[in-house]
C-alpha positions in Angstrom: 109.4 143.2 117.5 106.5 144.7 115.9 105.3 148.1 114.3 102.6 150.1 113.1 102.8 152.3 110.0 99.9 154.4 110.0 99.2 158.5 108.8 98.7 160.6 111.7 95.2 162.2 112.3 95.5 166.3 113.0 95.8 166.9 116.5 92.2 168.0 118.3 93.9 171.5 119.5 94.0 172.6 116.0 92.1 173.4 112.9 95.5 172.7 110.4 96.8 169.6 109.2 100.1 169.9 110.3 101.6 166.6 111.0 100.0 164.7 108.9 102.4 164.7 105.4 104.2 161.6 106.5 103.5 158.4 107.6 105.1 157.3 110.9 106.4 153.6 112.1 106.4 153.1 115.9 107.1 150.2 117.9 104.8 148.3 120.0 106.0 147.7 123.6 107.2 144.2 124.4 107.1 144.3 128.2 104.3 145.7 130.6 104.6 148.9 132.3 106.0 148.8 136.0 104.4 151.0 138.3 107.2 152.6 140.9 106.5 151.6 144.6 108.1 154.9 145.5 107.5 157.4 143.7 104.5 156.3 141.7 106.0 157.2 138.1 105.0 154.6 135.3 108.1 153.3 133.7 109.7 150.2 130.9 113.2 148.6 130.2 111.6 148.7 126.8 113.1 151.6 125.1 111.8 150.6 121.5 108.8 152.4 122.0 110.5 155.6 122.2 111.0 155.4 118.5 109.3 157.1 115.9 110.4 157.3 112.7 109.2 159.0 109.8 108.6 158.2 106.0 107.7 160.0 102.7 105.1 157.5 101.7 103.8 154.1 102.9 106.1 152.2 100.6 108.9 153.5 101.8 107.9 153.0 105.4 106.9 149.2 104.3 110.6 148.8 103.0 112.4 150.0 105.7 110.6 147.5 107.9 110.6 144.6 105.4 114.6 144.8 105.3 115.1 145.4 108.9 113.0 142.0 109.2 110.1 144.1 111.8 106.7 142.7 111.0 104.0 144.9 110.7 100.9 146.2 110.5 99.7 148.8 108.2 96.9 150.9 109.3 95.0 153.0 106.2 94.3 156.6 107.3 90.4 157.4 107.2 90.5 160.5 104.7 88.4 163.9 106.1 85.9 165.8 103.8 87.3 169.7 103.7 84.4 171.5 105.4 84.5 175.1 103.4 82.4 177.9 104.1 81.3 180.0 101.4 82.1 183.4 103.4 84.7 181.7 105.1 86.3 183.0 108.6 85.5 186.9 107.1 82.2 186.6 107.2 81.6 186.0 110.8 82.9 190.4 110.6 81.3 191.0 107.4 79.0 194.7 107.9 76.9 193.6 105.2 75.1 191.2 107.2 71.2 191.3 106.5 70.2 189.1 109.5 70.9 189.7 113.2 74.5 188.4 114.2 74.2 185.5 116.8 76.2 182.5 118.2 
């Protein structure tokens, strides 16, 4: 059985950082996925990858899986630069504007 610990990324359908507190363990699948000759659905007997679990800090997430016996492997999160505006969202509305107003 092994797992990756790893800090989500935000999700690409929003501008927050929601999500993205904790750091998450998840299994990798031990078995292929089967293909249904029927009805065409994708499916596994392995049910570990179902589980997600998460942790307060990579440490924590490192000793749950150390005394469980789980190898894995940790993957460091690639930190984002904030991108602030000086006006911020208000000033796409702002009537003081000195230049036209274009997209």
């Amino acid at each position: 059985m092994r797992a990756r610990i790893f800090k989500p990324a935000k999700t690409a359908m929003s501008s927050g950082s929601a999500k993205t507190k904790y750091w998450t363990l998840e299994f990798a699948p031990d078995s292929a996925r089967e293909v249904d000759p029927l009805m065409g659905w994708t499916s596994s007997s392995d049910t570990q990858t179902q589980v997600k679990m998460r942790f307060e800090s990579q440490e924590a997430a490192e000793a749950y899986a150390k005394e469980k016996g789980i190898d894995y492997v940790v993957v460091q999160p690639k930190e984002r630069q904030p991108n602030i505006r000086a006006g911020g969202y208000g000033e796409n509305f702002a009537t003081n504007r000195r230049g036209a107003w274009t997209h």
